[in-house]
VMD Tcl script that draws the C-alpha trace (Angstrom):
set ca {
  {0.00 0.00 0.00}
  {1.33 3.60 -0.62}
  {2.33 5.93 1.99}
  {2.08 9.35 2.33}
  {5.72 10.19 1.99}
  {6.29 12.01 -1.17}
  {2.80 13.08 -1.60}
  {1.59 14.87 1.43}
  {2.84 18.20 1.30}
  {3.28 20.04 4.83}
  {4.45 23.09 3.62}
  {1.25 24.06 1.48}
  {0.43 27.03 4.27}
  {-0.85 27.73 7.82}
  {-4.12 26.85 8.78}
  {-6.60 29.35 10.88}
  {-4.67 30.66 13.80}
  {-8.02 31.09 16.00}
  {-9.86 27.50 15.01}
  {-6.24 25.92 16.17}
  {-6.85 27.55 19.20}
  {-10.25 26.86 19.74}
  {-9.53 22.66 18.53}
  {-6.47 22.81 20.88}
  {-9.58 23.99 24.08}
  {-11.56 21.23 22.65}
  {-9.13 18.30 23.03}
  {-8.69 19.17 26.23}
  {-12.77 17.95 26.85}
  {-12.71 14.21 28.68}
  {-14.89 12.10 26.51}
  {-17.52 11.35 28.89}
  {-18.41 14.95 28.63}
  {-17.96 15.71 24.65}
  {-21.76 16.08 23.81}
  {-23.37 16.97 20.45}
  {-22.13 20.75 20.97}
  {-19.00 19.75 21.21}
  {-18.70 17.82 18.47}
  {-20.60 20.56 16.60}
  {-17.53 22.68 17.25}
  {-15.17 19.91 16.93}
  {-16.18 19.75 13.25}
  {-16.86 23.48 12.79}
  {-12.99 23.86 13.38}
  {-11.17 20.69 12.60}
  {-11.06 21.40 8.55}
  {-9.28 24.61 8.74}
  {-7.03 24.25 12.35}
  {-2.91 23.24 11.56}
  {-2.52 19.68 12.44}
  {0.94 17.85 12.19}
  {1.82 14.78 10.56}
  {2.71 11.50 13.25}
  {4.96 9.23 12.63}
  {4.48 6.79 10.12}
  {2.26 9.19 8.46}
  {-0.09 6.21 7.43}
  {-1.15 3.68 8.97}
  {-3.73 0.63 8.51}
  {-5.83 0.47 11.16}
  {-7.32 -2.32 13.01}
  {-10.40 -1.59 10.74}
  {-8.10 -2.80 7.88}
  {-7.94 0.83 5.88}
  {-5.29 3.00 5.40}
  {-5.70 6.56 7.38}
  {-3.13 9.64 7.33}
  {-2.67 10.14 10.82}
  {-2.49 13.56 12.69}
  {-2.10 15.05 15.67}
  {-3.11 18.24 16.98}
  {0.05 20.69 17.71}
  {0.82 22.45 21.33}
  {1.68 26.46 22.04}
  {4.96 27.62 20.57}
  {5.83 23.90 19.34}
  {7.85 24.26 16.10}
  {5.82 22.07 13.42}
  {5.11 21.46 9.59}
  {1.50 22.65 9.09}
  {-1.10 20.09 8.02}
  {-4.33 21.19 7.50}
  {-7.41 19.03 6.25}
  {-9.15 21.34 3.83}
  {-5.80 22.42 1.68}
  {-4.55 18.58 1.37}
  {-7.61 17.54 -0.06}
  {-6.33 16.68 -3.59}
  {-4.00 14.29 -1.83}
  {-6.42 12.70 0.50}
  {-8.73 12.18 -1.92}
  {-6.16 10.63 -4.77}
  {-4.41 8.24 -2.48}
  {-7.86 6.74 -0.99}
  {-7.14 7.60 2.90}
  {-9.05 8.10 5.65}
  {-8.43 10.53 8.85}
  {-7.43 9.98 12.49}
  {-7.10 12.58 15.01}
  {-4.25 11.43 17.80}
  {-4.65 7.80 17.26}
  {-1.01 8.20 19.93}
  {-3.19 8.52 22.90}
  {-5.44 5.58 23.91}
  {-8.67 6.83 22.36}
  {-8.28 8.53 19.16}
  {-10.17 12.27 19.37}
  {-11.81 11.40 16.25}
  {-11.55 8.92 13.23}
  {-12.95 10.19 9.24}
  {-13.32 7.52 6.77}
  {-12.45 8.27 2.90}
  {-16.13 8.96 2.81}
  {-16.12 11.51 5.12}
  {-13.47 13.36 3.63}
  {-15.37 12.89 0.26}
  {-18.56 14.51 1.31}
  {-16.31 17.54 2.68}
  {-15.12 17.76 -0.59}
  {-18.64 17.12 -2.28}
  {-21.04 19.19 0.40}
  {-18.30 21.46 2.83}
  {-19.50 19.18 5.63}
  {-17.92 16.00 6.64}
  {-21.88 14.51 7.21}
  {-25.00 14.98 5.67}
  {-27.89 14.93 7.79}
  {-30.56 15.93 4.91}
  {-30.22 13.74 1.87}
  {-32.38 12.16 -1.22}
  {-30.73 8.74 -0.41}
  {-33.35 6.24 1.41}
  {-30.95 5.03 3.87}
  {-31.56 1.38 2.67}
  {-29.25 -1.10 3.09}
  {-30.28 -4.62 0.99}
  {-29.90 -7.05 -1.55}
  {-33.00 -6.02 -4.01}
  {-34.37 -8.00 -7.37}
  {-35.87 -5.38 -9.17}
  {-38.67 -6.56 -11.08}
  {-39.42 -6.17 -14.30}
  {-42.64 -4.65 -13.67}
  {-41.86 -2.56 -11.19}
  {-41.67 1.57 -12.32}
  {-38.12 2.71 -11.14}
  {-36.18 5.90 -12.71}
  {-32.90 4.40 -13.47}
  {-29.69 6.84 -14.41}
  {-26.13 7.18 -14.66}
  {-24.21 8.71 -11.24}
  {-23.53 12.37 -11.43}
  {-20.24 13.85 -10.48}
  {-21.71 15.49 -7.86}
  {-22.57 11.89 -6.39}
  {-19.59 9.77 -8.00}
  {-17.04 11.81 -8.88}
  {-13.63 10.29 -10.38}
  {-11.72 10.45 -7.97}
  {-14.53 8.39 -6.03}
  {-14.78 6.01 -9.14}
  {-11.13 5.34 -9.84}
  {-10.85 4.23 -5.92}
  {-14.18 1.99 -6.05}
  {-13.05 0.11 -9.31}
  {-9.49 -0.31 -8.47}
  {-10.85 -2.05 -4.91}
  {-13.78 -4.19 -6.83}
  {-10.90 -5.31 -9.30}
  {-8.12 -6.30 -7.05}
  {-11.47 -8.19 -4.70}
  {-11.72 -10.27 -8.68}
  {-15.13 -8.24 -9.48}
  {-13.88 -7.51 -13.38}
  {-16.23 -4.87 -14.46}
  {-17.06 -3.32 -11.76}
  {-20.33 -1.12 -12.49}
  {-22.92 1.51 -11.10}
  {-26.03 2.84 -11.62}
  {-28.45 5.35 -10.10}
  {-32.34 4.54 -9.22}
  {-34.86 6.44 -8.14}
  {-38.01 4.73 -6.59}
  {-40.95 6.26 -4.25}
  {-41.91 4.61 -1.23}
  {-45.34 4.04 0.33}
  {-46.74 7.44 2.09}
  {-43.54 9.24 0.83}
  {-44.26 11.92 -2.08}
  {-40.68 12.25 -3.02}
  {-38.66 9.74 -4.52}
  {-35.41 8.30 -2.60}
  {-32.27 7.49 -4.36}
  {-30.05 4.46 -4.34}
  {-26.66 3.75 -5.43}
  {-26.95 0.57 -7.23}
  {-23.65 -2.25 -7.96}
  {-24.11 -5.14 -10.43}
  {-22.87 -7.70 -8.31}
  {-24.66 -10.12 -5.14}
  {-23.97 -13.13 -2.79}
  {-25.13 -15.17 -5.11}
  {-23.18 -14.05 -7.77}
  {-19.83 -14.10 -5.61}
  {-20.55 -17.33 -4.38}
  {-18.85 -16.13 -1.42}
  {-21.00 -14.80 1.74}
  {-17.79 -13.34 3.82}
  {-16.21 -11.73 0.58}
  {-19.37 -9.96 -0.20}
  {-19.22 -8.52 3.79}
  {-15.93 -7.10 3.13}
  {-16.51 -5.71 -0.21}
  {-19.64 -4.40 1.19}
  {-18.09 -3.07 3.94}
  {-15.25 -1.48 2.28}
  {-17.41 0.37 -0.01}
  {-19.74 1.46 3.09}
  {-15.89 2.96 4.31}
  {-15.41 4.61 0.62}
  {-18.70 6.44 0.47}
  {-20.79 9.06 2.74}
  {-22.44 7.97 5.48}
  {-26.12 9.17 3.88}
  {-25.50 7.22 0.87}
  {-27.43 4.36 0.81}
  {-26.16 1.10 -1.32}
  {-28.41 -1.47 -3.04}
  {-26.92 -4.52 -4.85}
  {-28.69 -6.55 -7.58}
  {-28.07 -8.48 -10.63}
  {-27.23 -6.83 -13.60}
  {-29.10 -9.51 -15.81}
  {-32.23 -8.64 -13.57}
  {-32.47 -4.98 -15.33}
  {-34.62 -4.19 -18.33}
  {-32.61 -1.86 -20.22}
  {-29.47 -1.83 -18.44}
  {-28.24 1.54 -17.35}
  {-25.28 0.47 -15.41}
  {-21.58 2.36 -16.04}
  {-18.51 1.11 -15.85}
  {-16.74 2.54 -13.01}
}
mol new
graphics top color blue
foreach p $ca { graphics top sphere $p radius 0.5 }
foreach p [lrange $ca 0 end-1] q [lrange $ca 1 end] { graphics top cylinder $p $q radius 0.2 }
display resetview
């Protein structure tokens, strides 16, 4: 797996003086009493504050994905300035995560890849108000049944997004990885919800624990709100599925 080193660059400017302060205050909170304003202005100020690099830089965690690690930095210490929001194209590209002091025995705070995507996609690292339906299932889609069926935007599935979710489906021996977008409406809802649909299931894999990890894995690539249907490919009248 690819480290940092080489591609993280430290010295890409200063972060906000005042939100380093006000992270630093923060920190300093025990957990038991870290409530939802807290982590309101946890994430309020954790984009923008100078963080340092630890040592390695990456690391896989016990998770099993790969997460630049970085700690928060003390009064008059001397230190390289990382901050979240201007190493973005680097996060992004190399397919890392985020942890905050994973030194001390409880990390402050851990961001998956799909965290740091939706900052990147929304300014927020989660979405509380979303189109998605928040399902999570294995779904035959008949061929009767009225669905709106399109191809991902970039606002949903950008490339960097796509290159890190086909390289992953190829290396788990998914060959043509693909994606779609549907749009159904449930009972008593006006609106329609939004899936993000892969061609592949169980069944297909022939594998129950593979399809966990690759499932699980993807859950890790994508924003939390994002909600992830699998189905057959052969089970879709006028396939709309893209190669990622």
């Amino acid at each position: 797996m690819n480290t940092a080193n080489n591609d993280v660059n430290p010295e890409i400017g200063l972060g906000d003086l005042e939100k380093t302060v006000i992270l630093n205050t923060l920190l300093e909170v025990p957990f038991g009493q870290r409530d939802e304003k807290w982590v309101d202005q946890f994430l309020s100020v954790i984009d923008q504050a100078n963080l340092k690099l630890g040592n390695p830089e990456v690391i896989v965690a016990s998770d099993g994905f790969p997460y630049i690690q970085l700690q928060n930095v003390e009064a008059e210490e001397s230190f390289q300035a990382f901050v979240i929001s201007k190493q973005l194209p680097t996060i992004l590209l190399q397919g890392f995560g985020v942890v905050i002091n994973p030194q001390k025995e409880r990390p402050d705070w851990v961001f998956s890849y799909g965290d740091i995507v939706n900052y990147e996609l929304n300014d927020t690292f989660y979405s509380n108000e979303s189109s998605f339906s928040h399902s999570q299932d294995i779904v035959v889609i008949g061929k009767d049944e009225r669905v709106l069926v399109g191809a991902p935007s970039e606002a949903i599935l950008p490339k960097y997004l796509k290159k890190q979710l086909r390289e992953f489906l190829q290396h788990m021996g998914i060959q043509q990885p693909k994606a779609m977008l549907i749009a159904r409406s449930f009972e008593n809802e006006e609106d329609l919800k939004q899936d993000l649909v892969f061609n592949f299931t169980p069944p297909q894999l022939k594998n129950d624990k593979l399809f966990e990890e690759i499932s699980s894995a993807i859950a890790w690539m994508l924003p939390k709100h994002y909600s992830v249907l699998f189905v057959d490919e052969a089970s879709i009248e006028g396939n709309a599925f893209i190669e990622l």
